[in-house]
C-alpha positions in Angstrom: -46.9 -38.1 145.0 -44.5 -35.4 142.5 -45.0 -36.5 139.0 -41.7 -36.1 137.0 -42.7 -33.3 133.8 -39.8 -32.4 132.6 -35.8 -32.1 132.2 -33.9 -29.5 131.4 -30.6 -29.1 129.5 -28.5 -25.3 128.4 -27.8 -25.6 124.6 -25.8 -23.0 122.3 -27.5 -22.9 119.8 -31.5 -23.4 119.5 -32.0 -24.6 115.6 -29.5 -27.3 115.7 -30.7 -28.9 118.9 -34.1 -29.0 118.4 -33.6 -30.7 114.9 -31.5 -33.0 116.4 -34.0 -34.0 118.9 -36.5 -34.2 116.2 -34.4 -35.8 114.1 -33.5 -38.8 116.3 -36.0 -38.8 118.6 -38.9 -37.4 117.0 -39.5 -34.8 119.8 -41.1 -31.2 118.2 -41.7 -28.0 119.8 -44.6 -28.0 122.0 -43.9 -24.4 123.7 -41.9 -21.5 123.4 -41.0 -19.1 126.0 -38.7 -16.0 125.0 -37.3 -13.6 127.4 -35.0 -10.9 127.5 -31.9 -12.8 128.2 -33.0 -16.1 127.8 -35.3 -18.5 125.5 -37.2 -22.1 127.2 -38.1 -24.5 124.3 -40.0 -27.6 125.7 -39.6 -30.7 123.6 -42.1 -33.7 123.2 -43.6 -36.4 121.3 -47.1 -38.7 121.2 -45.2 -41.6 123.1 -44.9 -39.6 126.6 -46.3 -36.4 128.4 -42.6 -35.8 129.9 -40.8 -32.7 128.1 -37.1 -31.8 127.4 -36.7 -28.3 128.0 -33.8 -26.5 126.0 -32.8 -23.7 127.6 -30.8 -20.9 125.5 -28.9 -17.9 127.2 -29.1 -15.3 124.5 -25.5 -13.7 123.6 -23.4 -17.1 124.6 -21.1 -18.0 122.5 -19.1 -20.5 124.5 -20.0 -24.0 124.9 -21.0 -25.3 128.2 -18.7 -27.2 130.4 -20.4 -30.1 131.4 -18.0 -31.3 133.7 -16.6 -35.1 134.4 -20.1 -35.8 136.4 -21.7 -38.4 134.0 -25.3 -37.7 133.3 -27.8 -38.3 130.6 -31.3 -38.6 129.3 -32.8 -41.7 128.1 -35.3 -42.7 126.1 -36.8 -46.4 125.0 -37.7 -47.9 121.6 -39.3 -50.7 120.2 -36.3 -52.0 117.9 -33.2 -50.6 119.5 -31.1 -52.5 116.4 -33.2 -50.3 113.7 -33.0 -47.2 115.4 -28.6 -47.8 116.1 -29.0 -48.3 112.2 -31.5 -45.1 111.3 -29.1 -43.2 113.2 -26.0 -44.4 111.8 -27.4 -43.5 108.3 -28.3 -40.1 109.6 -25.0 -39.6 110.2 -25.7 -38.7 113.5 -22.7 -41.3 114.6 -24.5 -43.4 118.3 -21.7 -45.2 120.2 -21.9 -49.4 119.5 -24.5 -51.4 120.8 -24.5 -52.7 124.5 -25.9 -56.0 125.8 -25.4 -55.3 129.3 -26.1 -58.5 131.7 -26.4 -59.5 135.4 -24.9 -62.8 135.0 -27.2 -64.4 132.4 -29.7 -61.7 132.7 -30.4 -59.3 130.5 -30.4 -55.4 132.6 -30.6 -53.7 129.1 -29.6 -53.4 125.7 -28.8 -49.6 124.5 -26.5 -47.3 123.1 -25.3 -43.8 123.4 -25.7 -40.8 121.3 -24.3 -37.3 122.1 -26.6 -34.1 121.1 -24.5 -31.6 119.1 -23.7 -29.8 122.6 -21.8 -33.1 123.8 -25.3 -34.2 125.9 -25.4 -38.1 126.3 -28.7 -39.7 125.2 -29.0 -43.4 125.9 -31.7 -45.4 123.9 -32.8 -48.4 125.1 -34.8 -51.2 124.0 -37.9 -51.8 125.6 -39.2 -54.8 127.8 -38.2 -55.7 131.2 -38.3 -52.4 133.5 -38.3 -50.3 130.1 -41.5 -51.3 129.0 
């Protein structure tokens, strides 16, 4: 059986991400691979052993087209209301909050947040399938 142990995502510029990720998310730096052309920085936290890996092509300097495919990362939380508010206060602007329903059942409720290189994070409250 594969074990899922990480995703990665290209960013322009290394500093800002990774405090963004810490920032919101509380991911830190848990390895650091630099390379000639390129630099791997693999994200994570206490609350999981899956990583984000940043990935940084030295000398870009435009940002990455990420197309009209939508795709995101997700992550869950214990109070999705507190962390919408930390955020907001952060200034770190997540979309509005989303009770999302099958009927009279509750699927989810989340929000949104773009990293600084236009990334979609979706943070979801956990309980039901996202415990």
């Amino acid at each position: 059986m594969a074990k899922a142990v990480h995703s990665m995502i290209r960013v322009l510029e290394e500093a800002r991400s990774v405090v963004f990720y810490d920032q919101a998310f509380g991911l830190k730096i848990a390895d650091r691979l630099d390379f000639e052309s390129f630099t791997l920085i693999y994200l994570s936290n206490a609350e999981s052993g899956f990583e984000l890996e940043l990935t940084v092509n030295k000398g870009r300097i435009e940002p990455y087209n990420l197309g009209d495919g939508y795709g995101h990362f997700a992550v869950t939380v214990a109070d999705v209301e507190a962390e919408h508010a930390r955020l907001t206060a952060a200034g770190l602007a997540p979309r509005k909050l989303v009770d999302f329903r099958n009927g009279d059942v509750q699927v989810a409720k989340f929000f949104f947040i773009a990293d600084p290189d236009g990334y979609q994070v979706e943070v979801i409250q956990r309980g039901g399938r996202y415990a």
